[in-house]
N, C-alpha and C positions, 0 to 999 in steps of 0.2 A: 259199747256193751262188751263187758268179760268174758268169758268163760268157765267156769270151776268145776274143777273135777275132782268130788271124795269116794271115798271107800265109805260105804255104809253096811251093816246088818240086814242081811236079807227083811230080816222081818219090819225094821223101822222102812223100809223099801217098800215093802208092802203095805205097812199103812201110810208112806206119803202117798202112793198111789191112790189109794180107798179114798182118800180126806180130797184129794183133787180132784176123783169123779164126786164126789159129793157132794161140793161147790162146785163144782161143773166152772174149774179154771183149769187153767193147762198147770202141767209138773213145775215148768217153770216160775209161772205166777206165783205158786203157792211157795215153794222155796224162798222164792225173792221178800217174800210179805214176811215170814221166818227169822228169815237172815236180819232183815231191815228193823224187825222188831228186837230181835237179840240183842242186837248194835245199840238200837234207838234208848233203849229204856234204860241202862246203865248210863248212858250217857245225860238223861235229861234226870237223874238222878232217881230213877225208877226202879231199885233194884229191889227185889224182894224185902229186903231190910226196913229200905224205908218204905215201901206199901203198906209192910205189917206193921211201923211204928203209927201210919197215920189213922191203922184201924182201931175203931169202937166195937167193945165188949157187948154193947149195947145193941150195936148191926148183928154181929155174928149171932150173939143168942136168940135177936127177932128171925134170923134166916135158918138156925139150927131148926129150931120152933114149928120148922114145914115140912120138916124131914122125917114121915111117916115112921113110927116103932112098928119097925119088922126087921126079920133077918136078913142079914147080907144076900147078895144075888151069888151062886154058885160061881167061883172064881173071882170074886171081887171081898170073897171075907178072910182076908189073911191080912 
């Protein structure tokens, strides 16, 4: 096992914290799972690019479709 040591943003600090009691895994876990995904998905040709090439107009506007007409939630409409 490594060790790694970053500088982070207080505030992305705080929510890895929040996101690890909330899966109730340790700091560590949840980073590890992060990183491994980071890595993993470019590699196995997962990159955002080709996600959105394999997507259907057809999903997205049956999924839009649920997504209640109301206003944005205070802080979330920018």
């Amino acid at each position: 096992m490594t060790t790694l040591k970053a500088a982070i943003p207080d505030d992305l600090h705080e929510a890895v914290l929040a996101q690890a009691e909330r899966e109730q895994i340790s700091l560590d876990d949840l980073i590890s799972r992060a990183l491994r995904a980071a890595v993993a998905l470019p590699l196995l040709g997962l990159g955002v690019e080709d996600r959105a090439a394999r997507g259907k107009w057809e999903d997205f506007d049956r999924i839009m479709a649920r997504v209640p007409d109301a206003p944005a939630v205070p802080g979330d409409d920018r």
